[in-house]
N, C-alpha and C positions, 0 to 999 in steps of 0.2 A: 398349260399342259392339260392332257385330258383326262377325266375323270375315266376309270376303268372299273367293270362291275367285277372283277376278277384280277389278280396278278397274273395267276398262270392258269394255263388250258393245259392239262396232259393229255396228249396221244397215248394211248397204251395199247396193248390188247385187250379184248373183250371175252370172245369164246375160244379163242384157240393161245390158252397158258392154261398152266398146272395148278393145282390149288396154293403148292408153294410160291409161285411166281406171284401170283396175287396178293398174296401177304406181305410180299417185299416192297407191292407197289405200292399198297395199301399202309406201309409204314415210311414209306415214303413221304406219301400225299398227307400223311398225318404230322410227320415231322417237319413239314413245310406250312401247314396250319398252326405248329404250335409255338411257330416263330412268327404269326399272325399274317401269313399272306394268306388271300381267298385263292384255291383252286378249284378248277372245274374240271372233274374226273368221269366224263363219259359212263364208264361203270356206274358209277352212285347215283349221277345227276342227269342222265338225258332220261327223259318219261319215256324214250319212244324204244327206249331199251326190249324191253318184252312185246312191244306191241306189233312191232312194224318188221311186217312179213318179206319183205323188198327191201329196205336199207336208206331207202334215199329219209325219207322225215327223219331217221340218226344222224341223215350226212347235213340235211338241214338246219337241223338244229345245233349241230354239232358247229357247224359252219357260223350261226350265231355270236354261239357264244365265242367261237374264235375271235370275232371282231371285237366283242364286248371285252378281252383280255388281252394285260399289256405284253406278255412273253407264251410261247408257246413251247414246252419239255415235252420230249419225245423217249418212249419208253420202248426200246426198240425188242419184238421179236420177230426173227426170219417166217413164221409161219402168218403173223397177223397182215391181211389182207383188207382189213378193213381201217387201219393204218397210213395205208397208202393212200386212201382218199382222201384222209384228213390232213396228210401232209402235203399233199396238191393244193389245199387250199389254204393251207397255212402258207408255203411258200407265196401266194400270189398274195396274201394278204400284207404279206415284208414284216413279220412278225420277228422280235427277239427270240433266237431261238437255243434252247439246250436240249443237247442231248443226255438225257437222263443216267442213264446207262452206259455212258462211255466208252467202258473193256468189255463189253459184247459184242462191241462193232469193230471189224478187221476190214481192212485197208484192202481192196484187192486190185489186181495190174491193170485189169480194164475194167469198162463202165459198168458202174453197181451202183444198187440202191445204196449201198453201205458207202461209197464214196460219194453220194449224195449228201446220205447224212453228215458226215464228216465235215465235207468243204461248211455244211449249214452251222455247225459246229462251231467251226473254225470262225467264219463271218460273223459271230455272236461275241466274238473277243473283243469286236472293232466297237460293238453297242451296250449297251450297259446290261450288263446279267443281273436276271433276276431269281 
């Protein structure tokens, strides 16, 4: 089995939540450290956070440590945009995946991002949650 330098990767938001939102994530990402998994929480841990004026060396690095973690939890908000990229490449990496936030994501009749997330959800029951 392979060694993982992280348990989980969270997607979150970055610039577009509230300062409450943060706190919840952030009591989140804590209460999953104190049950001794490593996460990598983009906010805390990518350096390129403040620096990088264009996006891509976040989506790079970001991209990394995807690889480097054995599941990836997604923290869903309809406005984060920068989200979306990290779940493109979480999807192509075949990552374990949870939805963090589960009753924030509603089911709609035709194709959404949110029935995206959902089915990815759902396909994480078939693999071992982390």
């Amino acid at each position: 089995m392979a060694e993982w330098k992280y348990d989980i990767f969270l997607i979150s938001p970055v610039r577009k939540m509230s300062k409450a939102e943060c706190q919840i994530i952030k009591k989140y990402v804590e209460k999953k450290e104190k049950n001794g998994l490593k996460v990598y929480w983009p906010l805390r841990d990518n350096p390129h956070q403040t620096t990088d004026k264009i996006g891509m060396e976040i989506i790079l690095h970001n991209l990394d440590a995807m690889k480097n973690s054995l599941a990836i939890h997604y923290w869903y908000n309809k406005e984060s945009t920068g989200s979306i990229a990290d779940l493109q490449c979480a999807v192509l990496l075949e990552k374990i995946f949870v939805l963090a936030n589960l009753k924030a994501v509603q089911r709609t009749s035709e194709k959404s991002y949110e029935n995206i997330l959902l089915y990815l959800n759902n396909q994480a029951r078939k693999k071992k949650k982390i």
